[in-house]
N, C-alpha and C positions, 0 to 999 in steps of 0.2 A: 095155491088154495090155502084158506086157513080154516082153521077147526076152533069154536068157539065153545069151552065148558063152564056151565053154573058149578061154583065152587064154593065156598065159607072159609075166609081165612079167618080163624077162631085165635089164635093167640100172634103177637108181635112181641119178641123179644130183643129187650136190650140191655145189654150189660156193659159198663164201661171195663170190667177183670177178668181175665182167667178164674175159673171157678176148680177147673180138675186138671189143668197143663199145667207142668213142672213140679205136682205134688204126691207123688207117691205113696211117702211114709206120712206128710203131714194129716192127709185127706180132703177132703173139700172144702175151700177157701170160703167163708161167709160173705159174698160180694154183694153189691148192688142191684138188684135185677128186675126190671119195671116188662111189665106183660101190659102195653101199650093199645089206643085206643085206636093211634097214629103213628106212623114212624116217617120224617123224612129219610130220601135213601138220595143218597148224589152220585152222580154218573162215574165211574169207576173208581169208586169210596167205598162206599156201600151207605148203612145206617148209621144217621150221625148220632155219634153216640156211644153205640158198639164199640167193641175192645178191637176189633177188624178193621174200624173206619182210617183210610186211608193208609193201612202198613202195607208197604208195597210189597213184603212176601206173601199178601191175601187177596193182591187186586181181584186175579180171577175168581175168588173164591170167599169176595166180600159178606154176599148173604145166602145163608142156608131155608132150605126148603124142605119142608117134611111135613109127611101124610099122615093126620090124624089117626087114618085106617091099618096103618102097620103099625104104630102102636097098640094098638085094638085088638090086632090079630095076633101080634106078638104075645101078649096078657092072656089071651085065649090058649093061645099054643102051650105055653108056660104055667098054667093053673095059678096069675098070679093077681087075679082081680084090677082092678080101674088104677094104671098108672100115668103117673103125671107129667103129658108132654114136655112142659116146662123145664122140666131136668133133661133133656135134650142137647139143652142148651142151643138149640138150631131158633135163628130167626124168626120165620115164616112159616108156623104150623097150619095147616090148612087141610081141608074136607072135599076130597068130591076129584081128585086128579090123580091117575098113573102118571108117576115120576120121572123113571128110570127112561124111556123113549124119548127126552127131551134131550137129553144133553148132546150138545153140537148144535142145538136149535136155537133159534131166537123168540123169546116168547113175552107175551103182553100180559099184565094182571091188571084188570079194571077192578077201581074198588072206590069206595067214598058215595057221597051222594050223586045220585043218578047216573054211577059208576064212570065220574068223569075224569077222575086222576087214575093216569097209566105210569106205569114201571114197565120197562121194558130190561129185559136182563138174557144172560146166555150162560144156561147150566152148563158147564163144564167137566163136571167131574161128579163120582159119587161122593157123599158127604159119608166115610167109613167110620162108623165108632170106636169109641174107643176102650179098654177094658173097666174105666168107670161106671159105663150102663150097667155092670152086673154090681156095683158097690149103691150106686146110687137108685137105679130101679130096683132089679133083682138077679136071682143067680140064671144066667144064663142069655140074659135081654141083650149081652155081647154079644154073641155067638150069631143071636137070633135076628140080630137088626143089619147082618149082610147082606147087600144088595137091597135093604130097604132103611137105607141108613137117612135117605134124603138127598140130594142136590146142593154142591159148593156153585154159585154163581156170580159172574158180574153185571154189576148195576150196566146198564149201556145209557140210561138217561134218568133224570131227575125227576123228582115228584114227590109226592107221596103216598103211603099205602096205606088203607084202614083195614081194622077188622070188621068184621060183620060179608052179607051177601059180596060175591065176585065174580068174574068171568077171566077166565083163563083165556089167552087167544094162545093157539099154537099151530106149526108150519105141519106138523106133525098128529095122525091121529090117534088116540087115547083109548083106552077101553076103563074107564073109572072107575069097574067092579074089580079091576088087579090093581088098584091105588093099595091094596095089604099086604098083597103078595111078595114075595124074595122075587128080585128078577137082577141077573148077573148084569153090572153095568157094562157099558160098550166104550171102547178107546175113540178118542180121536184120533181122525189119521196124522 
């Protein structure tokens, strides 16, 4: 069976640099970073472009996925007003999907005009933050974005992704209103 959810992927990020890896004492690198209309993504690459494209220590783990919503909730939790997905630094920020129940899954993202370009990809893993979120959001958005850090994924086929309207297809069923939620991720076996 598949489960079909209306979604909004709202920002596509791509950066060809590291922005907060390998920088401790410098701080964060002034890199390049285009929040995209369209991104192609190539089947076990990820987005061409990205600093991730094709380094084989990132295959599984090409492109990130994160819930507009645990940001949101995060900012709430933390009394810290409207923060800026984009310092995420995650790919594919998107509206409207619980995350964490996918990985192990295979799963479809319709998007483009008359939602005819598909990505198909296999979360794998949680996308864990790192102690940046509390330098570059706020004090604490480390802590807080455990288990709603996002989705490290592989591309499994090529296309391309727009932002605007989407549909999620998944093996798996969602409950959208815990897309904010903390939820502990699960291993593969």
């Amino acid at each position: 069976m598949t489960y079909s959810y209306p979604i909004e992927v709202l920002h596509l990020l791509v950066s060809p640099e590291h922005a907060y890896f390998g920088r401790p004492k410098e701080g964060a690198a002034d890199v390049p970073t285009t929040d995209a209309d369209r991104v192609e993504v190539v089947a076990h690459k990820g987005v061409v472009g990205d600093r991730f494209f094709g380094r084989a220590a990132h295959m599984d783990a090409a492109v990130t996925l994160f819930a507009a919503e645990s940001l949101e909730s995060i900012a709430d939790e933390l009394g810290l007003g409207t923060l800026d997905p984009l310092l995420t630094r995650r790919n594919v920020i998107l509206r409207g999907a619980e995350l964490m129940p996918l990985i192990g899954s295979e799963i479809t993202i319709r998007s483009g005009p008359d939602l005819a370009d598909a990505i198909t990809l296999r979360p794998g893993r949680h996308a864990a933050p790192c102690a940046w979120m509390d330098r570059m959001l706020g004090p604490g958005v480390h802590h807080a974005m455990r288990g709603r850090g996002g989705l490290r994924c592989m591309p499994l086929t090529s296309g391309f992704l727009h932002r605007g309207p989407a549909v999620l297809e998944s093996p798996v069923e969602l409950d959208p209103a815990r897309a904010g939620l903390p939820n502990l991720p699960k291993r593969l076996p």
